[in-house]
C-alpha positions as CSV (number, residue, x, y, z in Angstrom):
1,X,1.0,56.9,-78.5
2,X,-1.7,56.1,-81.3
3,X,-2.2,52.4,-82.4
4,X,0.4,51.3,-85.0
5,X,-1.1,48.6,-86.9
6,X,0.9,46.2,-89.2
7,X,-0.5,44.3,-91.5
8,X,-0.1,40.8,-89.8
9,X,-1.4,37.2,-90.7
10,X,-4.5,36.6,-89.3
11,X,-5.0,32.7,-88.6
12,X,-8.5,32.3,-89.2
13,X,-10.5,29.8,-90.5
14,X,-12.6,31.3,-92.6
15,X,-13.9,30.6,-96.4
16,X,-12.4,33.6,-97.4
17,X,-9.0,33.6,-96.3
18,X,-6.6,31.6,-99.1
19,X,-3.2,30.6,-99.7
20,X,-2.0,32.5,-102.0
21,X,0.4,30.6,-104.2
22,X,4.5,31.1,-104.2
23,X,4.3,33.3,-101.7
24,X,3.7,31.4,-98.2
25,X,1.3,34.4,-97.6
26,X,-2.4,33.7,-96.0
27,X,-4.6,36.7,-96.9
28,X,-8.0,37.4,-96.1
29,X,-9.5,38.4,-99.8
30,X,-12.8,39.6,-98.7
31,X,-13.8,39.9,-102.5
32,X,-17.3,41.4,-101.6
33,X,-15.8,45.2,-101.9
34,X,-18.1,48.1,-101.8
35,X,-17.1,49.0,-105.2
36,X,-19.2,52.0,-107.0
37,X,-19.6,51.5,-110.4
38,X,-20.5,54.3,-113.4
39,X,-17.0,56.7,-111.9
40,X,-13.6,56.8,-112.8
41,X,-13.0,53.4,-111.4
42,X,-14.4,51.8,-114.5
43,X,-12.1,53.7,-116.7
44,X,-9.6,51.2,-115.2
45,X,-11.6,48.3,-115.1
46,X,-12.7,49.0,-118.7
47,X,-8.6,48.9,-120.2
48,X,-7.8,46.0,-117.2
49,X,-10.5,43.6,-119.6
50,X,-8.9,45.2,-122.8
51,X,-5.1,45.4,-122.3
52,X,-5.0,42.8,-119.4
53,X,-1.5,42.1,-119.8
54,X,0.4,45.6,-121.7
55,X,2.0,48.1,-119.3
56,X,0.1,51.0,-118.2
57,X,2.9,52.3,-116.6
58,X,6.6,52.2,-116.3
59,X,9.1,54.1,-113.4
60,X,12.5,53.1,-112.9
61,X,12.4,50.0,-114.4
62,X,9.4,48.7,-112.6
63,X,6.7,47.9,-115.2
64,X,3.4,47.2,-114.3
65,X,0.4,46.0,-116.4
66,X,-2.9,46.9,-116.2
67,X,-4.2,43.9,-115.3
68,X,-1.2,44.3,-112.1
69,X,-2.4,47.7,-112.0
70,X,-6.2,46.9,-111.1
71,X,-5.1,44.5,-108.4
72,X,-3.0,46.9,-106.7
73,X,-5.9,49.0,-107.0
74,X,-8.1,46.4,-105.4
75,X,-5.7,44.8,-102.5
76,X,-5.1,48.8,-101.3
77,X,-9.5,49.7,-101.3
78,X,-9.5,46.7,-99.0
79,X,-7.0,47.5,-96.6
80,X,-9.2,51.3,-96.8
81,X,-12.5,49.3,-96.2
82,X,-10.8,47.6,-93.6
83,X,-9.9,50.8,-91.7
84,X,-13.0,52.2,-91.6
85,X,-12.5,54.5,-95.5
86,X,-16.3,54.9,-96.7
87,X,-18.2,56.1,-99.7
88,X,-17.8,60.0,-99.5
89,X,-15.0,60.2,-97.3
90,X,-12.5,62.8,-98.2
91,X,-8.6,61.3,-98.7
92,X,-5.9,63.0,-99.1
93,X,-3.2,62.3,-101.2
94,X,0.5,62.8,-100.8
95,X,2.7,61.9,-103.3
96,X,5.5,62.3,-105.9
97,X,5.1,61.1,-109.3
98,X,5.2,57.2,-108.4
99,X,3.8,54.4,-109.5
100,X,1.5,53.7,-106.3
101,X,-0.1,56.9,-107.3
102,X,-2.0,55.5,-109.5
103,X,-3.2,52.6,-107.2
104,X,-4.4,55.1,-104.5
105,X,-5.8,57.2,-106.5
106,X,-7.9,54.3,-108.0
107,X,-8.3,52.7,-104.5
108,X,-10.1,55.7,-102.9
109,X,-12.1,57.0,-106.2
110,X,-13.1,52.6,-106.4
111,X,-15.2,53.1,-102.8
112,X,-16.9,56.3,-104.1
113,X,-14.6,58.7,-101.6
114,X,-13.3,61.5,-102.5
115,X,-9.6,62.0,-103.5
116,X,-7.5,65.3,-102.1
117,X,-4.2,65.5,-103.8
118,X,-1.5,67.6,-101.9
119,X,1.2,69.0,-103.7
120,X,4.2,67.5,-102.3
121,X,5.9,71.3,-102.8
122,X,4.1,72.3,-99.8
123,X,5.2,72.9,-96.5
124,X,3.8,71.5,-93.4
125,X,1.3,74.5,-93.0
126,X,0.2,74.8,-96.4
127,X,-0.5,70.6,-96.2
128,X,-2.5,71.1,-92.6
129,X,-4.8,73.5,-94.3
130,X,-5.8,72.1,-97.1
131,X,-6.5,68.5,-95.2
132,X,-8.2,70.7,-92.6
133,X,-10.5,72.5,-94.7
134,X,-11.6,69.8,-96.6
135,X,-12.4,67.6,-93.3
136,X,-10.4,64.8,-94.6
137,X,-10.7,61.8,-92.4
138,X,-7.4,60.1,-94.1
139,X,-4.1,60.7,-95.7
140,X,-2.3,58.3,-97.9
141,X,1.4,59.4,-98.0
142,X,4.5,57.8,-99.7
143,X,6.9,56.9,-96.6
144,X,10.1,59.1,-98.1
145,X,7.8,62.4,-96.6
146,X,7.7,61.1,-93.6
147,X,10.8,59.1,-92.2
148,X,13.4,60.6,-90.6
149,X,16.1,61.6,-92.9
150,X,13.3,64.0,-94.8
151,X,14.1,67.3,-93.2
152,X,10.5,68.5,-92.8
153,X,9.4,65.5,-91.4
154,X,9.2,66.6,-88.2
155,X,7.2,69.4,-89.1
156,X,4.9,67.6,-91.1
157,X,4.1,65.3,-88.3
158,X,3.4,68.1,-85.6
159,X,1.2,69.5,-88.3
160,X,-0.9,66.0,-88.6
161,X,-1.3,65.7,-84.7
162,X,-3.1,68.7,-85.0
163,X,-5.8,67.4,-87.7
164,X,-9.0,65.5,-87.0
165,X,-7.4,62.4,-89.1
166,X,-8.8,58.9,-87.9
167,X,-5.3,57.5,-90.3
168,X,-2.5,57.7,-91.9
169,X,-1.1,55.3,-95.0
170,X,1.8,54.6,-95.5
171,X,3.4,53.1,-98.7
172,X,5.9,52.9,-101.2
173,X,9.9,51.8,-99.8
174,X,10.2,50.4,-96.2
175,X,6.8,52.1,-95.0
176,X,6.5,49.3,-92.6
177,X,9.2,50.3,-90.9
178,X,8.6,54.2,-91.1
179,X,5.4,53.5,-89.9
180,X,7.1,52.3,-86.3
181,X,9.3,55.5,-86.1
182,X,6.5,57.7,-86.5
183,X,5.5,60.4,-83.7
184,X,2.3,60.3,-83.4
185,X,-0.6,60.8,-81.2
186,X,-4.0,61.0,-82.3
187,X,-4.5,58.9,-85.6
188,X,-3.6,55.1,-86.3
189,X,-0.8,54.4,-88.9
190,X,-0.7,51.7,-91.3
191,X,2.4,50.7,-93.0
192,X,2.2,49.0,-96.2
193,X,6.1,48.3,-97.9
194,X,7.0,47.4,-100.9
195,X,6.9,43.7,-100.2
196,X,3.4,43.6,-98.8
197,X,2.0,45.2,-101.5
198,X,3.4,42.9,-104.1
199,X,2.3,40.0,-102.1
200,X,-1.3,41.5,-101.6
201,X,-0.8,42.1,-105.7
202,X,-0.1,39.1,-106.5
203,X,-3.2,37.5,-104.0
204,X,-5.2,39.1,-105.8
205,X,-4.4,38.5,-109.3
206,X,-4.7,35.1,-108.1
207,X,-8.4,35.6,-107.0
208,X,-9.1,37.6,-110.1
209,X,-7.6,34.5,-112.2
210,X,-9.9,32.3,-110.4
211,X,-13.0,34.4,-110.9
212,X,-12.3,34.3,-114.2
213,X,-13.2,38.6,-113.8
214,X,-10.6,39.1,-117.1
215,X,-13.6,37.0,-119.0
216,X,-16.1,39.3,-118.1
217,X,-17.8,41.3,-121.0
218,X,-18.1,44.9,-119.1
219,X,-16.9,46.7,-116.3
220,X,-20.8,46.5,-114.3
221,X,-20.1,42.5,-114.7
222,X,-16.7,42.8,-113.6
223,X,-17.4,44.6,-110.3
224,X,-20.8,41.9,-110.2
225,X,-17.7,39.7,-109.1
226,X,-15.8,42.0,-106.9
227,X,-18.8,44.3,-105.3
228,X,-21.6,44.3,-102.6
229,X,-23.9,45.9,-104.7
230,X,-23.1,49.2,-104.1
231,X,-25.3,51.9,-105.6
232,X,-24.2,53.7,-108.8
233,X,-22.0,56.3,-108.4
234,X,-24.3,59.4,-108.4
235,X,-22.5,61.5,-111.0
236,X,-24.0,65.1,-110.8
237,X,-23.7,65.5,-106.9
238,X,-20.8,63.1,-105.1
239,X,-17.0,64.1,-105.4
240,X,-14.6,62.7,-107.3
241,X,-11.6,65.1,-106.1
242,X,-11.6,67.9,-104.6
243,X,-8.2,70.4,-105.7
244,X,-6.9,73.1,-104.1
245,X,-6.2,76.6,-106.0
246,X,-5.0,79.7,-104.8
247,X,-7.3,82.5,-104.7
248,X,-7.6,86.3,-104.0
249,X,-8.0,86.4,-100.4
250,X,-5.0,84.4,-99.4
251,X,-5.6,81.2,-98.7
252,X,-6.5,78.6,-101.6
253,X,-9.7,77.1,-102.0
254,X,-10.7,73.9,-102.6
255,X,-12.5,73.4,-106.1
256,X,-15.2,70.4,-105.6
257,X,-15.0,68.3,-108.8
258,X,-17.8,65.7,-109.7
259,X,-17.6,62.6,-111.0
260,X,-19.1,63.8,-114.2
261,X,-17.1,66.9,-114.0
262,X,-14.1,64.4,-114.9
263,X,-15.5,61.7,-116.5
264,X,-16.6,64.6,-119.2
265,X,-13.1,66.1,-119.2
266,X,-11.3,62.5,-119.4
267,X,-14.2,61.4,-122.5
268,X,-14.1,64.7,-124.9
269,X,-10.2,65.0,-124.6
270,X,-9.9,62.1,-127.5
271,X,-12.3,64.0,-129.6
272,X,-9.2,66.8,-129.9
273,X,-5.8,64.7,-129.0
274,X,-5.1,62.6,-131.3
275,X,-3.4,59.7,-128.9
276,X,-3.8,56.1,-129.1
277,X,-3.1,52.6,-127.5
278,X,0.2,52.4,-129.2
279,X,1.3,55.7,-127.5
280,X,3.8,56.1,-124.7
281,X,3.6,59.4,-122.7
282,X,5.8,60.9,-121.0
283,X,4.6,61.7,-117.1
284,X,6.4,64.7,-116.1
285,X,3.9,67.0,-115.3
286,X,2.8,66.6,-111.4
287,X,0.2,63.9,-110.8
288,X,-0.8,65.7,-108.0
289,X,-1.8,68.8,-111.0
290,X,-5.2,68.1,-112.8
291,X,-2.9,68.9,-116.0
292,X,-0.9,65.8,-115.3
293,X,-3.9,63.7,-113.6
294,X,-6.4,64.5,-116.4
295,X,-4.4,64.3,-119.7
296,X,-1.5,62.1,-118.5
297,X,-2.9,59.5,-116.1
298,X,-6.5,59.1,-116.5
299,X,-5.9,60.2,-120.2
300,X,-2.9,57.1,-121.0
301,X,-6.1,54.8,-119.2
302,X,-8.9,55.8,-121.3
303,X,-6.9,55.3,-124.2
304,X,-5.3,52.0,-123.3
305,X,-1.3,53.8,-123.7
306,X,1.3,53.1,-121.4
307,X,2.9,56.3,-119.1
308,X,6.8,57.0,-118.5
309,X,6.8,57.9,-115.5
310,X,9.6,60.9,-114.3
311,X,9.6,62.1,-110.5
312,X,11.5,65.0,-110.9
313,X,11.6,67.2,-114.0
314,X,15.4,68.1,-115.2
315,X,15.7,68.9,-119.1
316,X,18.6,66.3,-119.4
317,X,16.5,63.7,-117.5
318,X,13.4,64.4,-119.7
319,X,15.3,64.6,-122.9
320,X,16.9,61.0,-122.0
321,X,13.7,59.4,-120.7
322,X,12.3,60.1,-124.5
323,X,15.3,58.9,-126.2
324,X,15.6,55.3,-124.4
325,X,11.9,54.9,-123.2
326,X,11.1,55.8,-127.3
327,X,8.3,58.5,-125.5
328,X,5.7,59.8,-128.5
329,X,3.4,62.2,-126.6
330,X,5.1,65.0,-124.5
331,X,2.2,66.6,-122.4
332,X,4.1,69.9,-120.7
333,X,4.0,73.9,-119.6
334,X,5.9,75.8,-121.6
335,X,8.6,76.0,-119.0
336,X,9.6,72.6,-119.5
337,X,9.5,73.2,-123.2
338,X,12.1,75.6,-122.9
339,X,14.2,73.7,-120.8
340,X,14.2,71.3,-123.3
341,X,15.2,73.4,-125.9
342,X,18.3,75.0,-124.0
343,X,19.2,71.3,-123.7
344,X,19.0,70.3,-126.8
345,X,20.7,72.9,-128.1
346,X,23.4,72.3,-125.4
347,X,23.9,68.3,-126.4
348,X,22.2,67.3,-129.3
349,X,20.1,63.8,-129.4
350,X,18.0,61.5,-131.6
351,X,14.1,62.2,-130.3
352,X,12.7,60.7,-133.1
353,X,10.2,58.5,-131.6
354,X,8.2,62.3,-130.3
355,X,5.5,62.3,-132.7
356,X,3.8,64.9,-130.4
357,X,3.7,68.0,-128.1
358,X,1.0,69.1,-125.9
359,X,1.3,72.5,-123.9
360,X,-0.8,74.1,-121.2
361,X,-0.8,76.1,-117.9
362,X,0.7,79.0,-119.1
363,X,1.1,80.8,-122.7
364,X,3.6,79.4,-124.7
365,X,5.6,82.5,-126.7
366,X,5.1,82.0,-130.3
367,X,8.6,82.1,-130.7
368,X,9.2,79.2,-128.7
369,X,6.6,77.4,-130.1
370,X,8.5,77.3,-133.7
371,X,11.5,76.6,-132.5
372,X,10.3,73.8,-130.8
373,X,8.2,72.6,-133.6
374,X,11.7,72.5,-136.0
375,X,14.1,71.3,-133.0
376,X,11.3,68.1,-132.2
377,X,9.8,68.1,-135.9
378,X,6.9,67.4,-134.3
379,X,3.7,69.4,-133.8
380,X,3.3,71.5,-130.7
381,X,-0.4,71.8,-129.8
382,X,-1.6,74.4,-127.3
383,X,-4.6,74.5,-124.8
384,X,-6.1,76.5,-122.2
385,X,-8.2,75.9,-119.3
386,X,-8.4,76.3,-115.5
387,X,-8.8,73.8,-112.2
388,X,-12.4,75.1,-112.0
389,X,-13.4,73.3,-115.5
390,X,-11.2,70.2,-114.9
391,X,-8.4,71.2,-116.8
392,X,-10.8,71.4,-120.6
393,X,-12.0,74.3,-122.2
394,X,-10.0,75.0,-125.5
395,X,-7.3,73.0,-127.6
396,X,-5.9,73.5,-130.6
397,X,-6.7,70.5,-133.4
398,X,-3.7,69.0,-135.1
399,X,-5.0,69.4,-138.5
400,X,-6.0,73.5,-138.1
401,X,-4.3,74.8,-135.5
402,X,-3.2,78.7,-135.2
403,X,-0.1,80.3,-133.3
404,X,-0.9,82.8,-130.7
405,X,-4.6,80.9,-130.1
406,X,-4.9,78.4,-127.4
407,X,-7.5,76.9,-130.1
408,X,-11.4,76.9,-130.3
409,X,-13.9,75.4,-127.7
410,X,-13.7,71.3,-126.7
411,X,-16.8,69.9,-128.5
412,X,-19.9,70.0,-126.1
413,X,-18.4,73.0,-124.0
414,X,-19.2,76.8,-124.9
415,X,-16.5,79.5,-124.8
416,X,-17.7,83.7,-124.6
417,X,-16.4,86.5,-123.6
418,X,-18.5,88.9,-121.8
419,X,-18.0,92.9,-122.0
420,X,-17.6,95.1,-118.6
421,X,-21.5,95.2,-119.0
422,X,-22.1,91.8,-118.4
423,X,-23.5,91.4,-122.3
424,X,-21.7,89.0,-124.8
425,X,-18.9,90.8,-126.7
426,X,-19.2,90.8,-130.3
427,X,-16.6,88.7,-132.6
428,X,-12.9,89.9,-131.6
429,X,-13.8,92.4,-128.6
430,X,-12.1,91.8,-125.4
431,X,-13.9,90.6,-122.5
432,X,-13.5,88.4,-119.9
433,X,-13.5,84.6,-121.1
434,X,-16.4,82.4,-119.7
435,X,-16.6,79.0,-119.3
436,X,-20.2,76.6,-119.2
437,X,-20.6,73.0,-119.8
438,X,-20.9,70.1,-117.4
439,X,-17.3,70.3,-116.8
440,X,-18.1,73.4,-114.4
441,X,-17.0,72.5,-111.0
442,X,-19.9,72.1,-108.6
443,X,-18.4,74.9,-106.2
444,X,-16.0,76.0,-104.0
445,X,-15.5,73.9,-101.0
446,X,-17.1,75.9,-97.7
447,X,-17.0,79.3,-99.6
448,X,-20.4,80.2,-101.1
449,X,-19.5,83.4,-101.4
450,X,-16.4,82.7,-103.8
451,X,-18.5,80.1,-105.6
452,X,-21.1,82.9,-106.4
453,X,-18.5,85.4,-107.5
454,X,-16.8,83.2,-109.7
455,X,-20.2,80.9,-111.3
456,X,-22.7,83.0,-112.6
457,X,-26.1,81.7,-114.5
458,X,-23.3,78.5,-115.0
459,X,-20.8,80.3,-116.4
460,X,-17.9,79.8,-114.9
461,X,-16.2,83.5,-114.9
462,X,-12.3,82.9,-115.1
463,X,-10.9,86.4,-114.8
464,X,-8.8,85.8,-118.4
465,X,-9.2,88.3,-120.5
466,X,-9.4,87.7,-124.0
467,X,-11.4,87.2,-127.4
468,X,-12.8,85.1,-130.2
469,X,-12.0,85.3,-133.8
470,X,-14.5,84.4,-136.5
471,X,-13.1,80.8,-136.6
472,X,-14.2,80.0,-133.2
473,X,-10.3,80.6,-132.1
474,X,-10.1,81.6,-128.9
475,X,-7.2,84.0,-128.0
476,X,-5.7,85.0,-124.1
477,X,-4.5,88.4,-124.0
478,X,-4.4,89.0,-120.1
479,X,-5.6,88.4,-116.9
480,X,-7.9,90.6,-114.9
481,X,-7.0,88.4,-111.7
482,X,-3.5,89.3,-110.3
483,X,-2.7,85.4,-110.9
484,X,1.6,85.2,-110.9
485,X,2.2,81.4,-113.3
486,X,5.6,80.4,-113.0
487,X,6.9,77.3,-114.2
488,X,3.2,76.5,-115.0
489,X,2.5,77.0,-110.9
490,X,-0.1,79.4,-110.0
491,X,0.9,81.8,-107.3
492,X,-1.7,84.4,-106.1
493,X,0.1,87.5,-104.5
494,X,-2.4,87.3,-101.5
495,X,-1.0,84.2,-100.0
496,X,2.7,85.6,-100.3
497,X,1.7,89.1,-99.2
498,X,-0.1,87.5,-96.1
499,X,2.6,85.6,-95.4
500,X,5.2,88.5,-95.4
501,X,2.8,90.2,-92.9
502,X,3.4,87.9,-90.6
503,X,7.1,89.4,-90.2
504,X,6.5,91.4,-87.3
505,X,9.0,94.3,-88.8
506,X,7.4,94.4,-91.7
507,X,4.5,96.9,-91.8
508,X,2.8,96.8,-95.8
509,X,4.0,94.6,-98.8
510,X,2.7,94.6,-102.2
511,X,3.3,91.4,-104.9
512,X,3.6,91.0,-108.2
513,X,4.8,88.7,-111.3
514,X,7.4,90.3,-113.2
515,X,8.7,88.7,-116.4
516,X,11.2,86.0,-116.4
517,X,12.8,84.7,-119.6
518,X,12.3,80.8,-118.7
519,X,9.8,80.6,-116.0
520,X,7.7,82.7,-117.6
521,X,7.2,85.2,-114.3
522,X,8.9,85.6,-110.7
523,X,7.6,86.8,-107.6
524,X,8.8,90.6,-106.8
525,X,7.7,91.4,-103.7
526,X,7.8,95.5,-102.6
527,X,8.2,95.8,-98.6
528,X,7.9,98.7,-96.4
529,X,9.6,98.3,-92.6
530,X,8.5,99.6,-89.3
531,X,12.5,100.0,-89.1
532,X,14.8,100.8,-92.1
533,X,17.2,97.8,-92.3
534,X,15.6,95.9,-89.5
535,X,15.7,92.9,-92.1
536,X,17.5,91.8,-95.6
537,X,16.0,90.7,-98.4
538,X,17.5,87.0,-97.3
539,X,15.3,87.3,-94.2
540,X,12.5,88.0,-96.0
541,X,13.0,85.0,-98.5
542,X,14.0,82.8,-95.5
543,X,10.8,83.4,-93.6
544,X,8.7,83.1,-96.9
545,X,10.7,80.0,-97.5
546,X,9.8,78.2,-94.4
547,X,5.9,78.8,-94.6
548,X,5.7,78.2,-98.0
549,X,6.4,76.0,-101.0
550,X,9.6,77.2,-102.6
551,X,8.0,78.5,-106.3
552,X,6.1,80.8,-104.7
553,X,9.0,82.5,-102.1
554,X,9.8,85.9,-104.0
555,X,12.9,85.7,-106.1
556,X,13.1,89.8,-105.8
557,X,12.4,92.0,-102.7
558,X,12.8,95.4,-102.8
559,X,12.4,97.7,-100.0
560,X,10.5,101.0,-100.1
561,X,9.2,103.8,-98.1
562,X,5.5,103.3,-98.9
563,X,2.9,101.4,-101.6
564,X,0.8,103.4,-103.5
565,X,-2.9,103.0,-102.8
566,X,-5.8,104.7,-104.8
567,X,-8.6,107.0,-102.5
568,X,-10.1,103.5,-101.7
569,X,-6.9,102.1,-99.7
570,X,-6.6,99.8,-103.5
571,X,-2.9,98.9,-104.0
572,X,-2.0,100.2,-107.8
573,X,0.5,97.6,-108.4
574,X,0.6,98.9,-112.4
575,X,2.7,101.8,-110.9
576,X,5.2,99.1,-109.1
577,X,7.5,97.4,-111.3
């Protein structure tokens, strides 16, 4: 049975241990944190100094300010120090949209480690691979995915036993108490409720108060107070996260994005949003999705704004959210969108306060796109980009934007599309669109191979196929990749087909993405038995369902007699439909 540590009162009679006022609790502050400086840490430390005492976030009902924010931050990178988390560690992260993302996040990326963010739509197998293949050493988890009325607990746990991770942290709820009930074998757990990280909070708010750190004039003086003197962050070369995507062959691969890679993303994003410090955005989008990390978390920082947070998205919920929380800035796929306008359609409301739309992840239909634009009276602004450049390449500008183009190049990033020869296609010829800039991942995690097919001369080849008017627009007009979206989620057919192959009465399957009126596509998956009738298309949904998260389980399966292939052994899915 592994170790599980609480996080207990340690009498000791040491200078740094203090009494933290009001709340009877003795905590060692340790304020001499190996804090990096020059990352994304200083985005926070930078608004904490400017808008010490506004909200940076809000989630049911819980307010915190950024000021509470940074010392959440703080008190959870010293329990990490404290258990061993170094700089260039790999972390994962498992969690909902909740407001102790944003101090993990900022905890592990504050010691120069490297953040892993798990969607918490995967299954147990799905999580074990992605925290195996990036060799993480920890997982931070909220407590819900892992106590014992969460159905896949069990499974989730048996998956961790199997890892190489040296820990596991708890938090959010009565994670104290989960942490106790937890089967485990061969990693330590740490349990950090509700109540200890509001005392640990409010220590260190204390400490900060008596460092005077809120008078400091810059973030490099600020963590002069707090740090050891760690080295800059060194932004070309260590990790700031590293995302999982789906690819090709199956299983997904982990995209390894720099600190620079983000810190350029998160700086030229002003240049073509126009959001402010007075702005409240609504944080629907998965935090756990560089969409929703990027533009909506480290985005509402940079600017000094204030996030509403939602866990779940449900039109009704969303379109109530921006009517009492008076959201302005609605960052979304265009699933959502629609959503929202069958709702609104369906009960009419008073969004007045909306003074903005922002759409990504998938093409939004023109048609949708105007109807939006008079049901919100608001602007609808469309970009398009991809994990591999941190979430930036094009975006529409409010003042000049055109329906049916995802908008022309971010400034300091180049656009092209390149012909079947490899050469640069002249002005509204098709190609494939390429991507360069320092916003260019650094590579593929353990997959040379992938990274050399898909970065070439540092253009980041993205398999979309489109073109570039005389403006500078940039339109998308396919995909040469067999990439399924739905609901904004990327699905490759690979990792479904693979999985269906595991059936041992199935003997060939064949994916694709077939149109779906508000999802955008669904899974259609064509199966050929060893047996006629040996299994139903529920059987094949259920096994699907069980390996993998539910958006990508096929929502059609038909059954044939055999897939047609070219000479090659190819799979010509244009002739399946």
């Amino acid at each position: 049975m592994a170790e599980i540590i609480q996080l207990q009162v340690q009498e000791q009679q040491q200078v740094s241990v203090r009494e933290c006022e009001n709340t009877g609790h003795s905590f060692d502050l340790r304020p001499k944190l190996p804090i990096v400086g020059g990352g994304l840490f200083d985005l926070l430390l930078e608004a904490a100094l400017k808008f010490q005492q506004k909200k940076v976030l809000r989630h049911n009902q819980l307010d915190y300010s950024y000021a509470q924010a940074l010392a959440r931050s703080l008190y959870l990178a010293q329990l990490l120090v404290e258990h061993g988390i170094k700089r260039g560690d790999k972390v994962g992260l498992y969690f909902p949209n909740h407001s102790e993302f944003l101090a993990a996040f900022f905890a592990i990326s504050s010691l120069g480690a490297t953040v892993v963010p798990i969607n918490p739509l995967l299954k147990a197998e799905e999580i074990g691979h992605v925290l195996s293949d990036s060799q993480s050493v920890a997982l931070i988890a909220h407590s819900r995915f892992l106590n014992s009325e969460n159905g896949s607990s069990e499974e989730v746990q048996s998956t961790l036993n199997q890892l190489p991770l040296r820990k596991l942290f708890l938090l959010g709820g009565a994670a104290d108490r989960s942490a106790e009930s937890l089967m485990t074998s061969s990693f330590d757990v740490v349990g950090l409720g509700n109540d200890k990280f509001d005392s640990g909070m409010n220590c260190w708010l204390q400490h900060l108060e008596a460092q005077e750190a809120f008078s400091a004039q810059s973030s490099a003086d600020l963590i002069a107070l707090l740090g050891s003197g760690a080295s800059d962050v060194d932004l070309n070369e260590e990790l700031a996260l590293v995302v999982y995507t789906s690819g090709t062959t199956g299983k997904p691969k982990g995209a390894m994005l720099t600190f620079l890679n983000l810190l350029t993303a998160v700086n030229t994003y002003p240049h073509r949003l126009d959001v402010g410090s007075d702005d409240r955005l609504a944080a629907v989008l998965p935090l756990c999705h560089l969409y929703g990390l990027i533009v909506v978390l480290l985005g509402t920082i940079k600017q000094g704004a204030t996030m509403i947070l939602l866990e779940h998205f449900e039109a009704a919920a969303l379109a109530n959210l921006i009517e009492s929380e008076q959201v302005t800035v609605l960052p979304a796929v265009p699933t959502m969108f629609q959503f929202l306008s069958l709702e609104l359609e369906r009960q009419p409301r008073s969004l007045s306060s909306l003074r903005l739309g922002l759409v990504g992840g998938s093409a939004m239909p023109v048609e949708l796109m105007k109807k939006l634009e008079i049901q919100l009276d608001v602007p609808v602004l469309e970009g398009w980009a991809l994990t591999e450049c941190s979430v930036i390449a094009t975006f529409n500008p409010s003042s000049l934007r055109k329906y049916g183009s995802v908008g022309p190049a971010m400034p300091g990033l180049e656009v092209a599309v390149f012909g079947s020869d490899g050469k640069y296609a002249h002005t509204t010829e098709v190609g494939e669109l390429c991507i360069r800039g320092a916003n260019i991942m650094k590579g593929y995690l353990n997959n040379p191979v992938a990274t050399a097919d898909n970065i070439k001369d540092g253009w980041l080849h993205t398999g979309d196929l489109g073109y570039i008017d005389e403006h500078g627009y940039v339109f998308v007009v396919g995909r040469s990749k067999e990439l399924i979206i739905r609901g904004g989620m990327n699905i490759y057919p690979r990792e479904v087909e693979a999985a269906i192959l595991r059936m041992p009465e199935v003997r060939d399957v064949a994916v694709i993405g077939v149109p779906d009126q508000y999802m955008g596509e669904r899974v259609k998956a064509f199966v050929v038995l060893k047996e006629p009738g040996s299994v139903t298309e529920s059987d094949i949904k259920a096994f699907c369902a069980k390996h993998m998260a539910d958006y990508k389980v096929p929502r059609l399966v038909d059954f044939v007699d055999i897939i047609p292939k070219n000479s090659t052994g190819k799979v010509l899915k244009r002739l399946l439909s």
